[in-house]
MARTI-480649 format. One record per residue (C-alpha): residue number from 1; residue in three letters; x, y, z. Coordinates in steps of 0.05 Angstrom, whole numbers, plus 5000, padded with zeros to 4 digits. Layout:
# MARTI-480649
REC  i  aa  px  py  pz
REC  NUM  ALA  X  Y  Z
...
# end
This chain:
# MARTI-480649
REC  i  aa  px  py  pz
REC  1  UNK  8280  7225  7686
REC  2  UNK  8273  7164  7726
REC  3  UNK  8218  7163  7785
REC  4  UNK  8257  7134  7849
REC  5  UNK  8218  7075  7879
REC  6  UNK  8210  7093  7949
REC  7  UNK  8192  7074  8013
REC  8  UNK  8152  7123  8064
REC  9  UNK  8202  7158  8105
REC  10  UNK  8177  7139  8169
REC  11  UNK  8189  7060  8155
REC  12  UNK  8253  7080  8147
REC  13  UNK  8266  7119  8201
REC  14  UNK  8239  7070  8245
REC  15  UNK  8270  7015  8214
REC  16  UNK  8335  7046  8217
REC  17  UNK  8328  7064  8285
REC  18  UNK  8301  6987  8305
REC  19  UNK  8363  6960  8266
REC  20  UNK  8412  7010  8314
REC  21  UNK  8389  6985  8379
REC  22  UNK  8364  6915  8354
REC  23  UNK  8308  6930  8398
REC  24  UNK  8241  6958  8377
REC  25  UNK  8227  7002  8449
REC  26  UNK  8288  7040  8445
REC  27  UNK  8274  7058  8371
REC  28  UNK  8210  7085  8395
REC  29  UNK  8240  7116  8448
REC  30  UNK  8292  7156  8395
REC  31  UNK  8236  7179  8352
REC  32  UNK  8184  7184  8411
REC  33  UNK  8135  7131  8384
REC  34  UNK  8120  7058  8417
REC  35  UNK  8148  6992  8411
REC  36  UNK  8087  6974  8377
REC  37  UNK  8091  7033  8322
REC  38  UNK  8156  7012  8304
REC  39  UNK  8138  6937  8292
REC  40  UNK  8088  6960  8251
REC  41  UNK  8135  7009  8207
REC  42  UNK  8184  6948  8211
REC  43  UNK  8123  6904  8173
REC  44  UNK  8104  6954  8126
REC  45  UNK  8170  6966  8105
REC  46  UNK  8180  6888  8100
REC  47  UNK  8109  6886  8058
REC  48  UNK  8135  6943  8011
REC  49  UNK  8206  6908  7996
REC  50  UNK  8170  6835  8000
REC  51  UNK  8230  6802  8043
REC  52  UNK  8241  6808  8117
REC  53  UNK  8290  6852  8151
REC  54  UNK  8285  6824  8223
REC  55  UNK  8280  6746  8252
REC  56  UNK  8234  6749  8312
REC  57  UNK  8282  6707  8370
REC  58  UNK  8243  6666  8425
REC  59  UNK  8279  6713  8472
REC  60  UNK  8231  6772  8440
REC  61  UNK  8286  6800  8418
REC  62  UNK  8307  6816  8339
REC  63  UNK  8367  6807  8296
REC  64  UNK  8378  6834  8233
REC  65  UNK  8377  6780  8171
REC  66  UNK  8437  6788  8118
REC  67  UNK  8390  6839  8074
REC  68  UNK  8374  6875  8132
REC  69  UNK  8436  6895  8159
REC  70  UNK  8461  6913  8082
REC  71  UNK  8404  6955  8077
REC  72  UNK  8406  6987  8149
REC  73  UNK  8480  7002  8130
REC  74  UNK  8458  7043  8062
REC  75  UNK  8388  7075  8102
REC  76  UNK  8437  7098  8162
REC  77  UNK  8493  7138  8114
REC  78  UNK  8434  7165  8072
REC  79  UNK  8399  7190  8135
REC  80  UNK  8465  7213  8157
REC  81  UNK  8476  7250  8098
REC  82  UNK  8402  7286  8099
REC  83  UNK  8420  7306  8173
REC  84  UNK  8478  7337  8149
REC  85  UNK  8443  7373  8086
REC  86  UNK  8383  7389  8128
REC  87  UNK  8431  7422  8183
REC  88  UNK  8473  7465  8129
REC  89  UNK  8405  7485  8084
REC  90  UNK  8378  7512  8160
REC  91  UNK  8448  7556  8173
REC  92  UNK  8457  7624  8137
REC  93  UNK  8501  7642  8084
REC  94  UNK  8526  7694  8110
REC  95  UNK  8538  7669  8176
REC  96  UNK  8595  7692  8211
REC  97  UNK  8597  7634  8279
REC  98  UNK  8641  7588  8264
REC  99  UNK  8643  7517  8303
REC  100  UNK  8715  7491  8297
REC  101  UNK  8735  7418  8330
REC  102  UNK  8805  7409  8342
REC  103  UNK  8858  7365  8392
REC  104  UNK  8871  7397  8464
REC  105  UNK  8936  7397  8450
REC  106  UNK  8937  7435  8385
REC  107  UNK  8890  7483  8414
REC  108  UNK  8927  7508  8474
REC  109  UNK  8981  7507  8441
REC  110  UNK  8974  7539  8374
REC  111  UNK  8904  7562  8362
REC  112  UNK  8878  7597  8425
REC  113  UNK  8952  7640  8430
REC  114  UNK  8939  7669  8356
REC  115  UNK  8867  7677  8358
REC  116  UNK  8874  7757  8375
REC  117  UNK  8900  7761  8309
REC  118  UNK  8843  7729  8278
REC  119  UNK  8797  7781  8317
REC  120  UNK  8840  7842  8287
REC  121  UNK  8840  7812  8219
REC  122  UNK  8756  7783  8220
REC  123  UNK  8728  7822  8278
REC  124  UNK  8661  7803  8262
REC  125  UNK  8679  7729  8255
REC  126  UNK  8662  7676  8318
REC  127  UNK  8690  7623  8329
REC  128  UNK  8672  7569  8384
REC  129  UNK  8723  7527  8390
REC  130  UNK  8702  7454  8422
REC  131  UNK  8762  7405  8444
REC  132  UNK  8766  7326  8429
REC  133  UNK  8810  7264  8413
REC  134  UNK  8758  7234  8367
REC  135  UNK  8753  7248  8295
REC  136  UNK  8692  7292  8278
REC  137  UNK  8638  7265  8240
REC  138  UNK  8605  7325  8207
REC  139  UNK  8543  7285  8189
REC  140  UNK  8529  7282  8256
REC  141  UNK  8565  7341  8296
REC  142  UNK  8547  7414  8288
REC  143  UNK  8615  7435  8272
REC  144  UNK  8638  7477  8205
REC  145  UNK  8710  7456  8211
REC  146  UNK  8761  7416  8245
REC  147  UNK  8838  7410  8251
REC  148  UNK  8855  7338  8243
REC  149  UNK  8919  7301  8261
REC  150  UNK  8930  7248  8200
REC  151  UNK  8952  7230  8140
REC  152  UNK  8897  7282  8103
REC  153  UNK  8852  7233  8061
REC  154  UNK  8785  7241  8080
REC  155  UNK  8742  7220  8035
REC  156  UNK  8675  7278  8018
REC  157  UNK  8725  7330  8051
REC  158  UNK  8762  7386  8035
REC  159  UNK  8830  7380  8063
REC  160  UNK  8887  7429  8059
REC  161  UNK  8958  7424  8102
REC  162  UNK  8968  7473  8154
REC  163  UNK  9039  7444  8179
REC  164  UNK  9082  7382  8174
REC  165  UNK  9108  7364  8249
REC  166  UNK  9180  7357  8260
REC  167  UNK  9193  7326  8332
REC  168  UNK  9265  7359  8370
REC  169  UNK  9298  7356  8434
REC  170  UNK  9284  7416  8492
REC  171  UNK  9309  7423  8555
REC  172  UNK  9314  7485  8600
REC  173  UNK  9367  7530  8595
REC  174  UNK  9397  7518  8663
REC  175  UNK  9403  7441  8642
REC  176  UNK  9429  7468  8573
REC  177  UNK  9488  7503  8615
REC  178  UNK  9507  7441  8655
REC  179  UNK  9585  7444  8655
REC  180  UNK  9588  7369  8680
REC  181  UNK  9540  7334  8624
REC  182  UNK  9539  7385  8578
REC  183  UNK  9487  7367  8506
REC  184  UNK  9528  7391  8451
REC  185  UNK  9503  7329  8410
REC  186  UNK  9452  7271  8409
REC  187  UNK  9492  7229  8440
REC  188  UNK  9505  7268  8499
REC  189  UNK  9431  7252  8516
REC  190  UNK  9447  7183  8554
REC  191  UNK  9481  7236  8620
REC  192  UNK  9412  7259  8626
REC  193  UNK  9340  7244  8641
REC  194  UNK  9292  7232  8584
REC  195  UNK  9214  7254  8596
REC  196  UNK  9165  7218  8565
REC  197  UNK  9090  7229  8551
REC  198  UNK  9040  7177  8558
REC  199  UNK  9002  7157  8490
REC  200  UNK  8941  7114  8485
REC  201  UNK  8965  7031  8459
REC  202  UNK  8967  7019  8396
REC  203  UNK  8983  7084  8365
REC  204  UNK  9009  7077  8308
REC  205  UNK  9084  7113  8281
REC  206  UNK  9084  7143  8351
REC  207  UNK  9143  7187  8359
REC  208  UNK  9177  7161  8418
REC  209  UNK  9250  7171  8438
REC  210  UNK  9270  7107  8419
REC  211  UNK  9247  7111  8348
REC  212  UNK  9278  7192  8348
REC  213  UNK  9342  7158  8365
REC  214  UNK  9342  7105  8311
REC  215  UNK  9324  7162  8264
REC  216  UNK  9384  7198  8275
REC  217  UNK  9430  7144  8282
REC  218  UNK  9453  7144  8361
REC  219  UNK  9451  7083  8391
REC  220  UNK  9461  7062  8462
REC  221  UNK  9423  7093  8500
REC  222  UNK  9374  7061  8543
REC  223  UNK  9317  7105  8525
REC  224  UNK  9257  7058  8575
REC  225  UNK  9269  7092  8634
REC  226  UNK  9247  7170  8656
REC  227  UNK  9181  7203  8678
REC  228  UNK  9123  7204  8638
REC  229  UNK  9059  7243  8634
REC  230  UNK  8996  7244  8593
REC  231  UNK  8994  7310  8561
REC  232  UNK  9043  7352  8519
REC  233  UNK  9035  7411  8567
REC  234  UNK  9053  7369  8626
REC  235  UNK  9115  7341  8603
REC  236  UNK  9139  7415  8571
REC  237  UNK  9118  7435  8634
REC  238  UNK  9170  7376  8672
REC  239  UNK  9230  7399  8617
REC  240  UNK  9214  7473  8631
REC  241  UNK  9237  7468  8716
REC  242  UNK  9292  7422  8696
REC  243  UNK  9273  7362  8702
REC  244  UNK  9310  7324  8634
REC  245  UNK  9297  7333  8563
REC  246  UNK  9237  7322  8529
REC  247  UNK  9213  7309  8458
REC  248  UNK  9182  7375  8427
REC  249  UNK  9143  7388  8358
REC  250  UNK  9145  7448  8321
REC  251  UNK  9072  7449  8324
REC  252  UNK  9061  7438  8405
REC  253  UNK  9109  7480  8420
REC  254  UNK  9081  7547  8431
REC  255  UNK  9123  7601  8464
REC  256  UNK  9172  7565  8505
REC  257  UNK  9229  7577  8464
REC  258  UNK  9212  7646  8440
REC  259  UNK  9204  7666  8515
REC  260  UNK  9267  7623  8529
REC  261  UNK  9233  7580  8573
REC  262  UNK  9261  7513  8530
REC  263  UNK  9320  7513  8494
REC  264  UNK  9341  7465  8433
REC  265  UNK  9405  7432  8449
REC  266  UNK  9422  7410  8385
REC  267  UNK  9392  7423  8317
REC  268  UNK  9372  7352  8294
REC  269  UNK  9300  7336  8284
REC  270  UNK  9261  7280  8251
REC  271  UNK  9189  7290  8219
REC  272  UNK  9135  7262  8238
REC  273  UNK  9084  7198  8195
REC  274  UNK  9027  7247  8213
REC  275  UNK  9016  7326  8197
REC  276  UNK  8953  7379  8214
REC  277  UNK  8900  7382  8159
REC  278  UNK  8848  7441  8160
REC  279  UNK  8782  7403  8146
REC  280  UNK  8713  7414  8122
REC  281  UNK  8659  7385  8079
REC  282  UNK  8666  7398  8003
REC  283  UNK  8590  7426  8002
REC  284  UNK  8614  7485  8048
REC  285  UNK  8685  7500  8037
REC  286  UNK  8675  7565  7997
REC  287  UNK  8621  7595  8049
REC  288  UNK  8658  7661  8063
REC  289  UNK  8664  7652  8133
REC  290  UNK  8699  7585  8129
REC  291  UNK  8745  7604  8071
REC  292  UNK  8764  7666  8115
REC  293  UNK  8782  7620  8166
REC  294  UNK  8818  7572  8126
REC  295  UNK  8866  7624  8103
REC  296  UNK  8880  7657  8150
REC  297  UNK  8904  7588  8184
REC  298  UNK  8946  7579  8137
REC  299  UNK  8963  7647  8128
REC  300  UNK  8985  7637  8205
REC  301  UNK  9020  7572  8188
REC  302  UNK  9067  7598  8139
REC  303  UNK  9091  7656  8183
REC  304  UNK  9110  7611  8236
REC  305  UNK  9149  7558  8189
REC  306  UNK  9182  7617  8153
REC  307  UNK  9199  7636  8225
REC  308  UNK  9229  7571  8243
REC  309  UNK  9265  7569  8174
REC  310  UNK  9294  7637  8185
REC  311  UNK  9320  7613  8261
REC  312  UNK  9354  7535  8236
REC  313  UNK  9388  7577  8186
REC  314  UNK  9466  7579  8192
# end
């Protein structure tokens, strides 16, 4: 076996810390040392590798030279990855708290209405549930396993589909009844007012009506105009009192049309470039409390698209 050549860990640390914040105080500040501990950790390290990682600027500040920042690059996913071993080695087996990171959206929606059932079926499993837009970095987050919105490559993590999301017209049912603009088809859309919901720029394959349109071959309709809000529940909210027809997923749903609060005009739908991925690392997808999970999410995912099968059927 071959003896790794290593540096001391705290060169490293420090180092990797100085290259971070290009700035030698705040790396002592994140590992509670001085200014003048990490320049000499910086030198050390320098000594043991025999090329220098830093240029001193007249400014007293540092940059990084081109070995240093490839080397701060590999130091910072190694540390990275020891956080992340460090945190699971620390957490039982056999324990039964489960941290899960998922989109607002998706969790008012879908996860937080079914998780009585998960209690019935894995009383003695807890789950925590923790809210965000950003993509969870597991190397650096104390969660066990997250519901992504993407394309589900994820390189280092287990990913398994939950659901593919088909996007449909709703409206209420008093709006569904109008005898003057009636929405027997598609077309029928340009009598009425179309709700849209407010997405960050640059988002790519966005589902937006005029794109819905296109995929179903209507044209002319001046789909531009209409309200718009910046959250699904909002703008189900706005189609639920009447106020036009907004785009729905199968996902986002929740129980607006099996409490007959929405309606679906028509039974055209287009799918969307994205779908919901159940996600953890591949070190700790078979700890029994995350493979409990796992299935019974998708356990819970086939029962509703069986459902929705079941009710397109003619």
């Amino acid at each position: 076996m071959t003896r790794r050549r290593l540096p001391p860990l705290n060169s490293l640390r420090a180092f990797e810390a100085a290259a971070r914040h290009l700035n030698f105080e705040k790396a002592g500040d994140e590992i509670a040392v001085t200014a003048s501990a990490v320049g000499q950790q910086v030198k050390a390290l320098e000594a043991w590798l025999g090329s220098p990682l830093f240029v001193r600027l007249p400014s007293k500040g540092v940059a990084l030279t081109g070995l240093g920042e490839r080397y701060a690059a590999a130091i910072t996913d190694a540390l990275d990855r020891l956080n992340e071993a460090t945190a699971r080695a620390l957490k039982p087996e056999a324990s039964r708290v489960l941290n899960v990171s998922t989109l607002p959206s998706f969790a008012a929606g879908w996860l937080i209405p079914r998780l009585g059932a998960l209690r019935l079926r894995h009383p003695d499993l807890e789950i925590r549930v923790s809210v965000t837009t950003d993509r969870t970095d597991f190397s650096r987050e104390d969660m066990d396993v997250a519901i992504r919105f993407g394309r589900g490559v994820y390189p280092g993590l287990r990913s398994d589909l939950l659901m593919e999301e088909y996007f449909f017209p709703v409206c209420s049912t008093a709006l569904l009844s109008d005898r003057e603009r009636p929405l027997k088809e598609p077309a029928d859309l340009r009598h009425h007012t179309l709700l849209h919901e407010i997405v960050a720029d640059g988002v790519p394959d966005y589902m937006s009506w005029d794109r819905w349109l296109a995929e179903i071959g209507v044209e002319g309709i001046d789909a531009s105009h209409g309200p718009r809000f910046s959250h699904t529940f909002l703008i189900l909210q706005a189609a639920a009192s009447g106020q036009g027809v907004a785009l729905a997923t199968n996902v986002l749903i929740g129980d607006y049309l099996d409490a007959g609060r929405l309606a679906r005009p028509f039974p055209q739908q287009v799918k969307g470039a994205y779908q919901y991925y159940v996600v953890c690392p591949e070190t700790t997808a078979e700890r029994p409390a995350i493979a409990a999970f796992r299935n019974w999410l998708l356990e819970e995912a086939s029962l509703q698209a069986s459902g929705e099968t079941a009710s397109r059927a003619p």
